[in-house]
C-alpha positions, 0 to 999 in steps of 0.5 A: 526873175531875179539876176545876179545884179539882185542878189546881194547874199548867197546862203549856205549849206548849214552843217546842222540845224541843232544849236549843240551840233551847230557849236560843236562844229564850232569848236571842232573846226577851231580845233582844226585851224588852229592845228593847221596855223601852228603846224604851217606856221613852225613849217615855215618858220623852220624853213626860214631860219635853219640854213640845213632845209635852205634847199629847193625841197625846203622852198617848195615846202615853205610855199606848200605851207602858204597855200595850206595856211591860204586854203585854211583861211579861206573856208574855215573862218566863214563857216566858224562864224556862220555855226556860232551865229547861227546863220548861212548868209555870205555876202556877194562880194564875200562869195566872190572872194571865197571862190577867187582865194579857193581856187588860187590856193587850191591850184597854186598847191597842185602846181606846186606839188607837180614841181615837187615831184620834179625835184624828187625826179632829178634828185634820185634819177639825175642826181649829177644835174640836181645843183644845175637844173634845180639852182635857185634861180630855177626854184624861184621861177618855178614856184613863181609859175606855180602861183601865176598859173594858180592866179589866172586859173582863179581870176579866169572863172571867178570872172566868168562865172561871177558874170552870169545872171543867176535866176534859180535863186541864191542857196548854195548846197555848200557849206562855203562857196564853190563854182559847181553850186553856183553854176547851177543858179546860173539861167545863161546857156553861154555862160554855162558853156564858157564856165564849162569850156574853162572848167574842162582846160583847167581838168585837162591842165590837172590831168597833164600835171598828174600824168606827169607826176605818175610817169615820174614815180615810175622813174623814180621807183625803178631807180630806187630799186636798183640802188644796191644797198638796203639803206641807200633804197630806204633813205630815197624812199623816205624823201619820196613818200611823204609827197607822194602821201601829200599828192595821193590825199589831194587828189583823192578827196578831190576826185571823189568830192567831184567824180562820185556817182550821184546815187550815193550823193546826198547833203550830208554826204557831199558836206563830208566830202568838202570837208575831207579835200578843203579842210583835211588836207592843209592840216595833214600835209604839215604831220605828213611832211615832218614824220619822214622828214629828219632834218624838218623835225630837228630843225622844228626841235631846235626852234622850240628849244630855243624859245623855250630856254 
């Protein structure tokens, strides 16, 4: 019987056995990153240095882009690398630091987007409150709280469940390294129950921050839709939707990747599905937020002008 203290690698799920298809993965997830880094990338230079988003929407986009930038980083690389040399091994170590940076990146962002949605409810229903309840001050202890929950949430079960013997071999059916996968190596009853007990306070958390941010658009829609003017209604629309598009994708891909029944659960199918809610949404959330976004656009314009001429 071997243990975790045995294993000294994990292999992961290969995207294809084909070397033409191994190197198109390649070039596609290249493609993909490299949009992802120069998109986040212009969002937060943007928001650094043009004082017209120097506001608490602007900060929580520029954290929204770490997080984005820190989910990108965290997945892709290793499995560019795994499909250009043709192997699926990951280190234990590398493997325990892939499951501690997914799950802070990936929890910090829905904390993040759940402040997000506090913002667009103040500033639309409580417009006369907006400099006091969202001061500077506000933000940076919000977001704070944002990335230290994102942090404990990630230490709490990389801990845990990097503390389990593993009897049931080392494959993960994964192509980078995810809890669920792991805990189906795991041959400890108590560990098991303790990862699921933690994975149950994080899903309630998760749960809590959504009911939030649906009774919040409540608010917010009824609020619009008694603006009088048809202008007034579209320019409040057009703050909300990009975030809304953000939250509707993230939550989403994330719930089918782990809700769908397992009569359509297949390899290919769950590696599709880790794809679309790990890979996806950081490159989106960058095009989401700038098409509706008038004052990211110019400020994003007025910087690439600049460093051209």
């Amino acid at each position: 019987m071997s243990n975790s203290s045995s294993i000294s690698q994990f292999l992961l799920l290969a995207f294809s056995d084909r070397r033409e298809l191994q190197l198109l993965h390649f070039w596609l997830f290249l493609a993909i990153s490299l949009a992802a880094l120069l998109a986040n990338g212009l969002i937060l230079s943007a928001v650094a240095c043009d004082h017209h988003l120097h506001t608490p929407m602007g900060f929580f986009l520029l954290n929204l882009s770490l997080t984005d930038l820190g989910c990108i980083c965290t997945t892709v690389p290793k499995a560019m690398h795994n499909s250009l040399w043709n192997t699926t091994t990951i280190s234990y170590t590398g493997c325990a630091a892939q499951v501690f940076f997914f799950l802070f990146f990936i929890s910090s962002e829905f904390y993040l987007l759940t402040i997000m949605c506090y913002d667009r409810y103040v500033a639309i229903c409580k417009p006369l409150h907006y400099g006091t309840l969202l001061g500077s001050r506000a933000c940076a202890h919000m977001a704070a709280a944002a990335w230290a929950a994102g942090f404990l949430t990630a230490l709490l079960h990389t801990a845990n469940i990097f503390s389990l013997p593993l009897c049931q071999g080392n494959a993960l059916g994964q192509f980078f390294c995810e809890i669920p996968h792991i805990l189906k190596l795991s041959c400890s009853h108590s560990g098991y129950h303790r990862e699921i007990g933690l994975m149950f306070f994080a899903i309630s958390l998760g749960l809590g921050c959504f009911i939030f941010i649906v009774f919040s658009y409540v608010q917010i829609f009824r609020a619009v839709l008694r603006i009088p003017s048809q202008q007034g209604r579209h320019k409040a629309f057009s703050t909300c939707l990009p975030h809304l598009a953000v939250v509707s994708l993230f939550v989403s891909t994330a719930t089918f990747a782990h809700l769908k029944p397992p009569s359509i659960s297949s390899p290919s199918l769950d590696l599709m599905v880790s794809v679309l809610y790990s890979v996806v949404p950081p490159a989106l959330n960058p095009l989401i937020y700038s098409l509706r976004n008038q004052e990211l656009k110019d400020a994003i314009r007025k910087m690439m002008t600049g460093c051209f001429f």
